[in-house]
N, C-alpha and C positions, 0 to 999 in steps of 0.2 A: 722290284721287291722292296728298294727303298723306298720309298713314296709310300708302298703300303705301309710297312712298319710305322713310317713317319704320320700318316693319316690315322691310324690303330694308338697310337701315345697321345695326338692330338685328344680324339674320342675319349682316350682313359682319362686322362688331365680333365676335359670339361665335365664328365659323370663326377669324377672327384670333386671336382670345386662344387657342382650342384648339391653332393651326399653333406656338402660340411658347411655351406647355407643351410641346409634341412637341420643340421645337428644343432647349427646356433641359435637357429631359431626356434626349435624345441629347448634348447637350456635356456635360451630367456625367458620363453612360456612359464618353463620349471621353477625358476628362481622367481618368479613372477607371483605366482602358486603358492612358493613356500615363504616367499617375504610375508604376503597378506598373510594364510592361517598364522605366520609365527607372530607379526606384529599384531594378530588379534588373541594369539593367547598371551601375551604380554601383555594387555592392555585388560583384559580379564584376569589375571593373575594381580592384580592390583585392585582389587576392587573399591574399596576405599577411595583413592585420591582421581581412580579412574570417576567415579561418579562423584564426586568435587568436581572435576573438570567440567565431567557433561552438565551440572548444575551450573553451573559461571556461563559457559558457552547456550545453553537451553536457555538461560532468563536472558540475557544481552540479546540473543536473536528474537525471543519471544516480544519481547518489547515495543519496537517498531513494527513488527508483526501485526502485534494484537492494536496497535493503535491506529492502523492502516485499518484494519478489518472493523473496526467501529467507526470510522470514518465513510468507511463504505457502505457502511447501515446508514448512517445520516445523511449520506448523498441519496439514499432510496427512498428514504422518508421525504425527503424533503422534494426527490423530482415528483412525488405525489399530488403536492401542493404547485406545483408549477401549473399555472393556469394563464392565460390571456389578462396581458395587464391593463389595469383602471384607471381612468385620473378622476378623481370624487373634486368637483368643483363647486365651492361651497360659496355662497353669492353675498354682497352686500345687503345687509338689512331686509327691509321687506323689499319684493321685486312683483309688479302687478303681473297676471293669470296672460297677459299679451307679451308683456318683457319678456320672461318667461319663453314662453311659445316662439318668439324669435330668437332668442340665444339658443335654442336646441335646433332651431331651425340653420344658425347659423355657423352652428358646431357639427352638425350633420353634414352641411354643403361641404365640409374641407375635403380634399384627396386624400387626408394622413390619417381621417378619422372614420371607423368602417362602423359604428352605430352611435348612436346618444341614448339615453334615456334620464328621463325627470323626474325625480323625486319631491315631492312638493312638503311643506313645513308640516301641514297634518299629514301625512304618507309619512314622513319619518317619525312623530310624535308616538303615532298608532303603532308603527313597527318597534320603536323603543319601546312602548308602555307592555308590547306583548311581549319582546326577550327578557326584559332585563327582567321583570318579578315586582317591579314599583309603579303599579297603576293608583294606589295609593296615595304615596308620594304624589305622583305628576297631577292628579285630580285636585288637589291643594295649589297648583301652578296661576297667580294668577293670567299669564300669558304664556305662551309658546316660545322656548327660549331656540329653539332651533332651526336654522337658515334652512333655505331652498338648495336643494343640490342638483347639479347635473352629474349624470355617471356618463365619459366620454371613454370608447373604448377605441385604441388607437388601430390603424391598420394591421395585420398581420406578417406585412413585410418589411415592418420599421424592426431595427434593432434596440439595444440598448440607450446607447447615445442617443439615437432619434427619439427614441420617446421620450426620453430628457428633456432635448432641444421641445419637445409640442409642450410638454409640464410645462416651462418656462416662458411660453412664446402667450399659453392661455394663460397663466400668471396675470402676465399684464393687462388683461381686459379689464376695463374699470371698473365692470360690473360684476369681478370674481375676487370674495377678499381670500381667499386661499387656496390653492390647486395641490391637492397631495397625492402622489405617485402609489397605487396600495401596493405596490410589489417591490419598492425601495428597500421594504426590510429583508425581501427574496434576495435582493442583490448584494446585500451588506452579511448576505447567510452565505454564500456563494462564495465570497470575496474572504469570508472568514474560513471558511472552507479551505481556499486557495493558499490561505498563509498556513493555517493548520500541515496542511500537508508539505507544502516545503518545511514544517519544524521537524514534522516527523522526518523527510527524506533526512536532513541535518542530522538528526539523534541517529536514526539507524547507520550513516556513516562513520558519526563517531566508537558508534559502537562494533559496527565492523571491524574498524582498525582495532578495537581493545579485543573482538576475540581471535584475532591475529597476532597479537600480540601476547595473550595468552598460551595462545598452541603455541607461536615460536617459545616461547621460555618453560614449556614444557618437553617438548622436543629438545633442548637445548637440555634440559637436566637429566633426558634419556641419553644424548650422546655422551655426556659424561660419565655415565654411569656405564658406557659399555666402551669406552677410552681405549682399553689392553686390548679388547675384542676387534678394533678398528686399526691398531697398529698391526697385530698382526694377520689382519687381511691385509693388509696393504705392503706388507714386506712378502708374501706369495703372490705378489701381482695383482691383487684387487682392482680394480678402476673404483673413482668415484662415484659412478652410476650403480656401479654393483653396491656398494659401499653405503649409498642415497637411497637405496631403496625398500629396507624397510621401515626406514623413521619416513617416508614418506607415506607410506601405507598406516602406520602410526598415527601422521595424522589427518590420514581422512576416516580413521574408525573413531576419533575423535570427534571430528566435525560432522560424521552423518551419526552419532548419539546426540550431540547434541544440539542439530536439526530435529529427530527424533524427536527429543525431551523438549523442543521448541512446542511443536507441534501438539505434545498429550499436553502442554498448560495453555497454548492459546484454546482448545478443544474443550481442557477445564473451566478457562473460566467464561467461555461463552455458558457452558452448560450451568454455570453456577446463575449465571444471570439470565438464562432464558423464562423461567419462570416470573417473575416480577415485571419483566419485559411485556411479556404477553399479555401475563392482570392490566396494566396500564393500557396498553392498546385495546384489549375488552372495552376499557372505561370511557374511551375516547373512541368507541366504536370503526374500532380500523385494523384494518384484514394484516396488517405490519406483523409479519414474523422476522428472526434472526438469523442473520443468514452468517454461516461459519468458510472453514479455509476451504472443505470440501476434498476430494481425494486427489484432484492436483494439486490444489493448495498445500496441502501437506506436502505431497512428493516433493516439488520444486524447491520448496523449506528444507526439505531434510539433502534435496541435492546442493543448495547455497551452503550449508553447513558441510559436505564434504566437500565443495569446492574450496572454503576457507579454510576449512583442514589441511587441505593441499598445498596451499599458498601460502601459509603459515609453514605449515614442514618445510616447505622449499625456501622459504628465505630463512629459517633458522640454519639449514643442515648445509646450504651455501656459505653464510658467514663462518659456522665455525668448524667443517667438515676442512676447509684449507688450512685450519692451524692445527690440528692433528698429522703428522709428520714422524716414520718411525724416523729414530737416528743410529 
């Protein structure tokens, strides 16, 4: 009968401790619940300094945002133009109809070079007199001022350096006074590209740490403002988690407004300049449209803005949450 009884207390003991898991973890839910609505009607009971904030926080995220996203138009335009590169080799003087025919012959033989083709002094005369609009002009010429070219088109498995290294190498034939690479300004787009973007990674850092630095010293003039309210949870036993959590909710309705308000001005001012955009690509007969953040783009934007919300409330409500002490 012992052992029963003792086995019957064991049972009731373990239903209790499980019924008062279930209970705490329904009052965290609860407190959970009521911090968010409460720190969101606080943050709307202010509407004023509330939408200051989301404007500081919206334009600082906007920024590196929207500069990224035009960066990214310019990488699409520009992989447009990405084509198999040329070396235009422009020859000494006049070169007789046989020279000629064995330097293409001898630019062809390479392994590095996958075709040639010749451009002869009236072949390009003829094709300048018809782009450029001065048939005029050039018929008053009394000679042809313009060399023999070869167009030497390099393999398709050479990379950048390699086709440097072949610019350079036909350089030195004696019978080429110039070797000019056409895609060099592709690479100096690419390369300016590359620094662009790390400026911008730079600014949106800096500017992360300022709206972190904003929400904490916002947060930071919320806890002062509710000082008596925090002493006396804290003489009823409060913890600091209890205590922390609703300026931390605070400021993530901070940081996901203004993500939000990030979002409606990178969105504005695409839409402002989509138009003029498209006239000009009309003009230059090219299919280029604008392409915006898009519905992740947004989302992601407005979640980094309540993740900084967060991390801002938490290193404000850390530092000055421990000098708060009833006495």
């Amino acid at each position: 009968m012992i052992g029963r009884q003792e086995t019957v207390r064991r049972k009731e003991g373990a239903s209790l401790s499980r019924t008062d898991l279930r209970g705490h973890a329904k009052a965290w839910i609860q407190h959970h619940r009521l911090s968010a609505a409460d720190s969101l009607m606080r943050v709307l009971d202010s509407p004023g300094s509330s939408v200051l904030t989301w404007l500081v926080i919206g334009i600082a995220l906007a920024l590196p945002v929207g500069l990224n996203v035009a960066l990214d138009n310019v990488s699409q335009v520009s992989a447009g133009w990405d084509s198999p590169a040329q070396i235009s080799l422009f020859l000494q003087g006049e070169v007789s109809p046989d020279r000629l025919r064995e330097l293409e012959a001898e630019m062809g033989a390479r392994q590095d070079v996958s075709k040639t083709r010749v451009i002869s002094r009236e072949e390009a005369l003829d094709e300048f007199r018809t782009l450029s609009g001065f048939a005029d002009v050039l018929a008053s010429l009394q000679e042809n001022p313009l060399p023999d070219l070869i167009l030497v088109t390099p393999d398709a498995a050479l990379d950048g350096p390699a086709v440097s290294a072949l610019r350079v190498e036909l350089q030195g034939n004696s019978d080429v006074a110039e070797a000019v690479l056409d895609m060099e300004w592709l690479q100096r787009l690419n390369s300016l590209m590359a620094l662009s973007r790390r400026l911008v990674l730079a600014i949106g850092c800096m500017l992360v740490v300022g709206v972190m630095l904003i929400l904490g010293n916002t947060i930071r003039l919320a806890i002062e403002s509710r000082r008596d309210e925090i002493v006396i949870v804290k003489l009823v036993g409060g913890s600091n988690g209890f205590v922390r959590r609703p300026f931390l909710y605070t400021g993530l309705w901070y940081g996901v407004g203004g993500g939000v308000l990030a979002a409606l001005l990178v969105s504005a001012a695409l839409w402002f300049l989509e138009k003029p955009i498209s006239d000009l690509a009309i003009l230059y007969e090219s299919a280029f449209q604008l392409s915006g953040l898009g519905v992740m783009g947004s989302l992601n934007l407005v979640i980094l803005g309540g993740l900084l919300g967060l991390a801002g409330a938490w290193l404000a409500v850390s530092r000055h949450l421990a000098r708060i002490q009833p006495r």
